[in-house]
C-alpha positions as CSV (number, residue, x, y, z in Angstrom):
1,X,25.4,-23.1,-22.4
2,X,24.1,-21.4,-25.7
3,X,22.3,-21.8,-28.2
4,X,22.3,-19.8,-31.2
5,X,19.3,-18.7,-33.5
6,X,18.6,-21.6,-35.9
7,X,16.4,-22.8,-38.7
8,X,15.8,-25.8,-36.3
9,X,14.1,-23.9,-33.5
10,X,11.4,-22.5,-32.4
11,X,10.9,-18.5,-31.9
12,X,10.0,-17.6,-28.5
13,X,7.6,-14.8,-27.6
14,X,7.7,-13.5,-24.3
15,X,5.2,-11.5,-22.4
16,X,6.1,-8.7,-20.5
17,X,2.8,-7.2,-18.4
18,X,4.3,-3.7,-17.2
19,X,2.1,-2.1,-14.5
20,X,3.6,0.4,-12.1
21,X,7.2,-0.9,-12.1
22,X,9.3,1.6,-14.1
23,X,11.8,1.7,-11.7
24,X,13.0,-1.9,-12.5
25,X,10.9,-2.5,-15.9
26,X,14.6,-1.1,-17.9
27,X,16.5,-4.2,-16.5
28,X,13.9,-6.4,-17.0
29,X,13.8,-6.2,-20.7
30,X,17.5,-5.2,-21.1
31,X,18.0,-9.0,-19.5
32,X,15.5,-10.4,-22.2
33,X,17.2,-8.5,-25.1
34,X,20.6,-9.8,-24.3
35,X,19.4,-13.6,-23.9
36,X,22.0,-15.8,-25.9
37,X,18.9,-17.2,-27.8
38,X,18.1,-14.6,-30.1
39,X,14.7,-15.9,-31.7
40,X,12.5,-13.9,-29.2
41,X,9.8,-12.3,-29.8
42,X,9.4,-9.7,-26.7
43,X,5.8,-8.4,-26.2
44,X,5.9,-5.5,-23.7
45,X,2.0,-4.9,-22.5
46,X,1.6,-1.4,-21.2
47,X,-1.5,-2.2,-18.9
48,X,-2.3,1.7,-18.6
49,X,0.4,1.8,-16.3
50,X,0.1,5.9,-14.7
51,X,4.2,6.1,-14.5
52,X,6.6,5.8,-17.3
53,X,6.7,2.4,-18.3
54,X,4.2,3.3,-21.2
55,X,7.6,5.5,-22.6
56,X,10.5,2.8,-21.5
57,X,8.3,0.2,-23.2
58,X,8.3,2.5,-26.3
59,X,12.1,3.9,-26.2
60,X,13.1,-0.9,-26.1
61,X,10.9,-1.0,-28.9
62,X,12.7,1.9,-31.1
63,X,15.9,0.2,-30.4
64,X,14.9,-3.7,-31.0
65,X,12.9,-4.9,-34.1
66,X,11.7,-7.6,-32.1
67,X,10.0,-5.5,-29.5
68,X,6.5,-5.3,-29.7
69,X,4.4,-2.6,-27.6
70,X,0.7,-2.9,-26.8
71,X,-0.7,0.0,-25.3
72,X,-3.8,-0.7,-23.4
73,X,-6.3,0.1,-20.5
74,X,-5.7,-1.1,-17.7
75,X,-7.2,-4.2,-16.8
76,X,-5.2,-6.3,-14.8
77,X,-2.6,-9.0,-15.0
78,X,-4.8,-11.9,-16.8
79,X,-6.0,-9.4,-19.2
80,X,-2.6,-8.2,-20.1
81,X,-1.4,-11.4,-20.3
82,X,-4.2,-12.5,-22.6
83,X,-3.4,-9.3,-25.0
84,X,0.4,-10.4,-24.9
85,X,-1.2,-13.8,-25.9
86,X,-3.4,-13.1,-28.9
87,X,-0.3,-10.7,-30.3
88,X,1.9,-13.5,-29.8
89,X,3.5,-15.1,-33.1
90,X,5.8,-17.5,-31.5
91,X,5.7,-21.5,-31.3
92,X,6.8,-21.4,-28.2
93,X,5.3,-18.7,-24.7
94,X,7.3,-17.5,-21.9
95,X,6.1,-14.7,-19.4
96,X,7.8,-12.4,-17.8
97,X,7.1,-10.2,-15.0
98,X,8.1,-6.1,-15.3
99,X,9.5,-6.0,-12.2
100,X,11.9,-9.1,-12.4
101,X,14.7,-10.5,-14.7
102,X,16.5,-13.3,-16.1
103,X,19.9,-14.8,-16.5
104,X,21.3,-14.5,-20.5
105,X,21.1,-18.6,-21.4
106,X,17.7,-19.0,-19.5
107,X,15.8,-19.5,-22.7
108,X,18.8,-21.4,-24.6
109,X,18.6,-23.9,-21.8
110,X,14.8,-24.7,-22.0
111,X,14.3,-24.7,-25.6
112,X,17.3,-27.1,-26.2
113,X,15.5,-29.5,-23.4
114,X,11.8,-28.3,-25.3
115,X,12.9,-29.6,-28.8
116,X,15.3,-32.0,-28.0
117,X,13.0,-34.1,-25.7
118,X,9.9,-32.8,-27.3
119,X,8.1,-31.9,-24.6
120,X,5.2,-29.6,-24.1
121,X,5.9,-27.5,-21.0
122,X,9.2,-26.8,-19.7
123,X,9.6,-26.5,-15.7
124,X,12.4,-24.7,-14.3
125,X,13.2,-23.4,-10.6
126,X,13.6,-19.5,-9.8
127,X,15.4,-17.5,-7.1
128,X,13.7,-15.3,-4.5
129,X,15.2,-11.6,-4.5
130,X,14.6,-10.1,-1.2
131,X,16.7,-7.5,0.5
132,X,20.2,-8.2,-1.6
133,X,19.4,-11.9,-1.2
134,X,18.9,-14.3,-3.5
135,X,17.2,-17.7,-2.1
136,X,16.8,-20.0,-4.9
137,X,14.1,-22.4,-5.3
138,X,13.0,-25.8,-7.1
139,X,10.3,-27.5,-7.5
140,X,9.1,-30.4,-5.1
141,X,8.9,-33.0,-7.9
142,X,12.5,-34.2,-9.0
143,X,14.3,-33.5,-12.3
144,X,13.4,-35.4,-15.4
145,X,10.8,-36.1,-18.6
146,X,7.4,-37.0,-17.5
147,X,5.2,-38.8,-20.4
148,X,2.1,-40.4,-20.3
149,X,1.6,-42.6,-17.1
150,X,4.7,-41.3,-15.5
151,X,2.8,-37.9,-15.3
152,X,0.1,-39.5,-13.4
153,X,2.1,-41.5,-11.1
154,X,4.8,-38.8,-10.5
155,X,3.4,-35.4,-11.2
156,X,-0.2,-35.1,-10.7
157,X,-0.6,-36.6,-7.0
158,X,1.2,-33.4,-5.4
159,X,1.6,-30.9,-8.0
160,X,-1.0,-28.3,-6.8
161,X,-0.7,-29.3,-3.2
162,X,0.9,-32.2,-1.1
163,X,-1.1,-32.2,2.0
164,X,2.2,-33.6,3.9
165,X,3.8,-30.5,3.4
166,X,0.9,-28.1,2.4
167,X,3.5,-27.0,-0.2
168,X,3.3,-27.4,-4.3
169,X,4.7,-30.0,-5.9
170,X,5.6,-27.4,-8.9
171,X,5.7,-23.8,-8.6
172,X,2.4,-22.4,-10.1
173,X,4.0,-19.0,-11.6
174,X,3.9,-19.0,-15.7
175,X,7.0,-17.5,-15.8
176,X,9.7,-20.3,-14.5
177,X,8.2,-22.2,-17.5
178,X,8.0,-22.5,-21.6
179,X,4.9,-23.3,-23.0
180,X,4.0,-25.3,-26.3
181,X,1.6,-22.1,-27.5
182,X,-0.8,-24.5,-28.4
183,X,-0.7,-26.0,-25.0
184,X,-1.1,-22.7,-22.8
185,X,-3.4,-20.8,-25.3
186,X,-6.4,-21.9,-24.8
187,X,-6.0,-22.0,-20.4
188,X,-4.6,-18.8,-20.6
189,X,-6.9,-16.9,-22.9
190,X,-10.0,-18.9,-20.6
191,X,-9.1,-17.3,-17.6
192,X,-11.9,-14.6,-16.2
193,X,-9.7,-11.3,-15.7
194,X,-11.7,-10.9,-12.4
195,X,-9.1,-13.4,-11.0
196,X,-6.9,-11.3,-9.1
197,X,-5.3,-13.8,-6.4
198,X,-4.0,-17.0,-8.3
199,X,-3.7,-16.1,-12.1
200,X,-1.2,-18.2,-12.3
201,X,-2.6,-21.5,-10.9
202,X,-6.0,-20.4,-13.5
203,X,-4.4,-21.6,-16.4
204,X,-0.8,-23.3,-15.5
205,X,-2.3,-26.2,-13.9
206,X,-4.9,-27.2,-15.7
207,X,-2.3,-26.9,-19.1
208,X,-0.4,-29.2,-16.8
209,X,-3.2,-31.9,-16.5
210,X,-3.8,-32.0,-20.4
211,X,-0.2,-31.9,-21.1
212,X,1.2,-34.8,-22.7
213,X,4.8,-34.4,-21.5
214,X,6.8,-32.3,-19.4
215,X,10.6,-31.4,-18.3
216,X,11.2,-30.8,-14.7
217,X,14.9,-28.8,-14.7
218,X,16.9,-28.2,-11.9
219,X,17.7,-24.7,-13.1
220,X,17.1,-21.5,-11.5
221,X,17.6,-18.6,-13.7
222,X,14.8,-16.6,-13.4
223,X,15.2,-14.1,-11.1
224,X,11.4,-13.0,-8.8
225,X,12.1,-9.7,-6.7
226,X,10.1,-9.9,-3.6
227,X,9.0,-6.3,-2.7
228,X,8.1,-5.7,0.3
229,X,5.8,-2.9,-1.4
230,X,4.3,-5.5,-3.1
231,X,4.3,-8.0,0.0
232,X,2.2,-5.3,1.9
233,X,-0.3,-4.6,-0.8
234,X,-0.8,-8.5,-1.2
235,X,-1.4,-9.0,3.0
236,X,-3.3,-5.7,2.8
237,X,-6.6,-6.1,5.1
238,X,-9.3,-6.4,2.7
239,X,-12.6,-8.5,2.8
240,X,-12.6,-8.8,-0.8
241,X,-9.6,-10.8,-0.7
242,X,-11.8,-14.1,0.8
243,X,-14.4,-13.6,-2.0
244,X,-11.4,-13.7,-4.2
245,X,-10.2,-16.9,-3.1
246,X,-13.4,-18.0,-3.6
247,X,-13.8,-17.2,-7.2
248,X,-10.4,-18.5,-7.8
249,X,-11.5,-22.0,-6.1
250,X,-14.6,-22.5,-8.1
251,X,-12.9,-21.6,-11.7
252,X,-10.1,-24.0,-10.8
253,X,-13.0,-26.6,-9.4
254,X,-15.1,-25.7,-12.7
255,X,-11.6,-26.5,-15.1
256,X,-10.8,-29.6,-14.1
257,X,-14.9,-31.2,-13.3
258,X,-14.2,-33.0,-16.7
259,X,-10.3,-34.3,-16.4
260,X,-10.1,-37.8,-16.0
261,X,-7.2,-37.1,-13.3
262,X,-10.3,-35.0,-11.3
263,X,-10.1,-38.1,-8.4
264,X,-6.1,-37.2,-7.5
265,X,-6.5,-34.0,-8.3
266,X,-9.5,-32.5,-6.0
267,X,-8.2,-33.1,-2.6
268,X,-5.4,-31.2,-3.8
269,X,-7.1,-28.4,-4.6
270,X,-9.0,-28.5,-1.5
271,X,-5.8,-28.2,0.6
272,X,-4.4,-25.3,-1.8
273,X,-7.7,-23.8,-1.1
274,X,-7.7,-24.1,3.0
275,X,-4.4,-23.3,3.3
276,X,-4.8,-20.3,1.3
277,X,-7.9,-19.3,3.8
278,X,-6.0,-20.1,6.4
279,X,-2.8,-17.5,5.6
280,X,-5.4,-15.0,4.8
281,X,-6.3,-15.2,8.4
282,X,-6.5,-11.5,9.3
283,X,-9.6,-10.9,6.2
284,X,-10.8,-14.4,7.3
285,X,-11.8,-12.9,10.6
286,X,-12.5,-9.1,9.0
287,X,-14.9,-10.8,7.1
288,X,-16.3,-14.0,9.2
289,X,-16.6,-12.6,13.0
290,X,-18.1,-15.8,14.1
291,X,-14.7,-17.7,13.8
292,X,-12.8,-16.2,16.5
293,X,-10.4,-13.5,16.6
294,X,-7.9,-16.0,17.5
295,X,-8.4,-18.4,14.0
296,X,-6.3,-20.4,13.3
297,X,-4.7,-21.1,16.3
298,X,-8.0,-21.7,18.0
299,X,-6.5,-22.6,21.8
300,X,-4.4,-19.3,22.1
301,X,-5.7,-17.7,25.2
302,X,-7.1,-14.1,25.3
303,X,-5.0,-11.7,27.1
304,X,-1.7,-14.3,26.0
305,X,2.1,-12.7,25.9
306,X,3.1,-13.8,22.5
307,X,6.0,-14.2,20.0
308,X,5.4,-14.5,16.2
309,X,8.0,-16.2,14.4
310,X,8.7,-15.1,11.1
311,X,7.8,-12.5,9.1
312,X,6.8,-13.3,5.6
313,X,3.4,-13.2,4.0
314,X,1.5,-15.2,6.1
315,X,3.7,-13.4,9.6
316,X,2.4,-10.0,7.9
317,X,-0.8,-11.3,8.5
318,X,-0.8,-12.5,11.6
319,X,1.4,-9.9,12.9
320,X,-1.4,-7.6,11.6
321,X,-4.4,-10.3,12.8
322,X,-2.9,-10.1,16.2
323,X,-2.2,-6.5,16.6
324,X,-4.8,-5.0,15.4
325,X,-7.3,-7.4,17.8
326,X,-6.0,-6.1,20.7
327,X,-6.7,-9.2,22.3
328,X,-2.8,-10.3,22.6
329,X,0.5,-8.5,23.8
330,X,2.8,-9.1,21.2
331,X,5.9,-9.2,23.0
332,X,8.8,-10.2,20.3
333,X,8.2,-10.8,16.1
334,X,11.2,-12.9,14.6
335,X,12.7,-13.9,12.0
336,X,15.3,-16.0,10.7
337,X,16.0,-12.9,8.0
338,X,15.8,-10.6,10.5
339,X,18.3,-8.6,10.0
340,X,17.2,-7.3,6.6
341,X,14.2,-5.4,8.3
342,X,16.2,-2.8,10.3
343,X,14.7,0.1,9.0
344,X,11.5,-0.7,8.0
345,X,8.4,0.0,9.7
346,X,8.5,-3.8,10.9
347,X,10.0,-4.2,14.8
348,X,11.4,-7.7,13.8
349,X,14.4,-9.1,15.4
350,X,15.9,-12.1,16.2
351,X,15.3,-15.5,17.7
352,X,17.6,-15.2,20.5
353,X,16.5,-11.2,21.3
354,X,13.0,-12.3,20.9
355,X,13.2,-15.8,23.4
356,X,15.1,-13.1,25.8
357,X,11.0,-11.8,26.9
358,X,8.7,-13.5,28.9
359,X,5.8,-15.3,26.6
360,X,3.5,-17.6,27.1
361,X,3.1,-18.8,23.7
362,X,5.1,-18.8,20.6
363,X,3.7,-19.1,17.3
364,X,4.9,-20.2,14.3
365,X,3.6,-18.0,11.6
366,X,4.1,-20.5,9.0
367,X,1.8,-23.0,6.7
368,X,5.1,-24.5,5.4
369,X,5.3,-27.7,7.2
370,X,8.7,-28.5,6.3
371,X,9.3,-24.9,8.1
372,X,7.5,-25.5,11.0
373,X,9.6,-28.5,11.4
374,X,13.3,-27.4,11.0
375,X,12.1,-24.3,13.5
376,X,10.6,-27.0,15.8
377,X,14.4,-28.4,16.4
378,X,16.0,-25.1,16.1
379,X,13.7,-24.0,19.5
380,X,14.6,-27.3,20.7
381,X,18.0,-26.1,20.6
382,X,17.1,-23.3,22.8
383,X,15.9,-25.5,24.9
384,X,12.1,-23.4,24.6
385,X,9.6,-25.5,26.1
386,X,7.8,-27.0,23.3
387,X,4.1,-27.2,24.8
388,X,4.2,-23.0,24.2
389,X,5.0,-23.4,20.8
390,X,1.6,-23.3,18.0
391,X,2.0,-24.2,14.6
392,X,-0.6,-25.0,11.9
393,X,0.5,-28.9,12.5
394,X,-1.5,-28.9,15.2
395,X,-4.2,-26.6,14.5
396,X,-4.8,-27.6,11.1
397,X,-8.0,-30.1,11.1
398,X,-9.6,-28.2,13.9
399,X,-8.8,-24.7,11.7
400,X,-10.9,-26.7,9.0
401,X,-13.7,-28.4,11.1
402,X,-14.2,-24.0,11.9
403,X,-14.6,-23.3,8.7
404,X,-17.1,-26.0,7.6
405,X,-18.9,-25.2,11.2
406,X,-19.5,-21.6,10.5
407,X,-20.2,-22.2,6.8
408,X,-17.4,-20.5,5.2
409,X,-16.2,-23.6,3.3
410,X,-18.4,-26.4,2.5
411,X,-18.4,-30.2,3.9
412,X,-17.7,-31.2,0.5
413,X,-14.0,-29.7,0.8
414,X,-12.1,-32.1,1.8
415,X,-14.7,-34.7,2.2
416,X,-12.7,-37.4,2.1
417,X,-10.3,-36.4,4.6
418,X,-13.2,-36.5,7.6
């Protein structure tokens, strides 16, 4: 599908936050130059980066009238975003990230269903780029134009968090959506550039929640590489990372205090709160001693020959939670992906090489319920004996009732779920 630069349409400015990723910043912009919409605005923000994205940013912008360059100190994500933002001349925002790319009609395909349905935001899916794979992914909520009371019935009960599957409902990155400026200026431009784990979620969902329409696409065009660089430096130990949580949790509580929706909306961001506590598990108990070294799986015996299956942000953590305690033997860490770790510095391997050692417990290192599910029949198949295996289904309430014991998170979190 494409749509051609018209009178009728909107011009598009796209942020481009470059930090540290010269090595993939060149493809980036080459797949934003090339997009069969040509009413773009492209804003590359050199956040002091130290390598030579400062210089790629500046060759694109020598070659492509519509390339804007701000050079600027760095300050983080939120604040480059906000200078992209305030330079930004477009009726219309999309974001996107240095490091990924995107597919040559992804912005012909949202603005025709923008200005054709006349919608405010613009939803789409993504794919996952992670060792020469490409996973794609969509949203929970299905495809389709959401006005006025459909939004509250269909979108806002398990957008930030459905507490059946501990998942979203939609995707909370910035850039698998387009933005009505006037819809996403003001959230984005509010955030506090101290917010370093969820800038995202600071200023998509509450745009959501005063949005008066939204498209849901089943499209997948934009294209997030998963670095495992990156991975590591996001499951990094680090106490800091709790208090950061934190901060994000009481500037998303603070955001929505006055939306009318604040009744189905709460609970949920209680559960993206605990959940998020909960996968930081290894700075949880760097941090909070008093909660065990075993949190969250509470009944996992000291001294305990153990299996961790999978390996992805929240396995990196417990891998590391476990490891470093010294209070387990960690006799097997697999994954269904396995495979695409041979070579790293990661000794992960697969299912059927990992059930060949004695355990006593296996645990699922997952907080994705649907997960923990399809791997709870896929051990079934092997016929492991399920009262070994420990997931966060079971551990979940208790994990919570721990947290509100030692004082970590409130008894008004999740109140209403007691």
């Amino acid at each position: 599908m494409s749509v051609e630069k018209s009178e009728n349409l909107g011009k598009i400015s796209v942020i481009v936050p470059a930090y540290g990723e010269d090595l993939y910043l060149d493809s980036c912009i080459e797949s934003i130059v090339k997009q069969t919409y040509s009413d773009l605005e492209i804003i590359l923000v050199d956040d002091g980066s130290p390598d030579r994205c400062p210089i790629i940013c500046d060759e694109w912008a020598a070659r492509d009238n519509r390339i804007k360059v701000i050079h600027k100190q760095n300050g983080g994500l939120v604040s480059a975003r906000q200078a992209g933002m305030e330079a930004s001349t477009g009726k219309y925002i999309g974001y996107v990230d240095g490091d990924d790319w995107i597919e040559p009609d992804m912005y012909a395909k949202m603005i025709d269903v923008m200005e054709r349905e006349d919608v405010d935001i613009v939803i789409s899916g993504f794919k996952k780029e992670l060792f020469g794979k490409s996973i794609p992914y969509y949203n929970k909520i299905e495809e389709g134009i959401y006005r006025g009371e459909e939004l509250r019935r269909e979108i806002f009960p398990t957008m930030i968090c459905d507490k059946n599957t501990l998942q979203y409902g939609l995707y909370t990155y910035v850039w698998n959506k387009l933005f009505k400026k006037e819809k996403i200026y003001p959230y984005q431009m509010k955030v506090d550039n101290r917010i370093v784990i969820g800038e995202d979620a600071a200023c998509v969902y509450p745009a959501i929640l005063e949005a008066e329409s939204v498209a849901v696409i089943a499209e997948a065009d934009y294209h997030y590489r998963q670095r495992m660089d990156s991975m590591l430096r996001r499951t990094a130990n680090g106490v800091n990372k709790v208090s950061q949580l934190q901060a994000l949790y009481d500037y998303m509580l603070h955001s929505i205090k006055k939306c009318r929706y604040i009744d189905i909306v709460k609970p949920q961001l209680d559960y993206f709160y605990v959940s998020y506590l909960i996968m930081l598990s290894d700075c949880l108990v760097q941090e909070y001693p008093m909660i065990g070294i075993n949190f969250p799986f509470l009944d996992l015996n000291p001294d305990s020959r153990v299996i961790i299956y999978s390996a992805g942000a929240y396995g990196l953590h417990v891998y590391k939670q476990f490891n470093e305690s010294r209070l387990y033997e960690i006799v097997a860490w697999a994954d269904p992906d396995y495979e695409q770790y041979v070579g790293s510095d990661y000794p992960v391997v697969s299912l059927e090489a990992a059930l060949e050692n004695s355990y006593d417990y296996l645990v699922i290192a997952s907080i994705d319920i649907e997960f923990i599910e399809s791997t709870g029949k896929r051990l079934s198949a092997y016929s492991v004996d399920m009262r070994k295996v420990i997931s966060i289904t079971e551990t979940f309430d208790a994990a919570v009732k721990k947290m509100k014991d030692t004082g970590i998170i409130s008894y008004e979190v999740l109140a209403k779920e007691d």
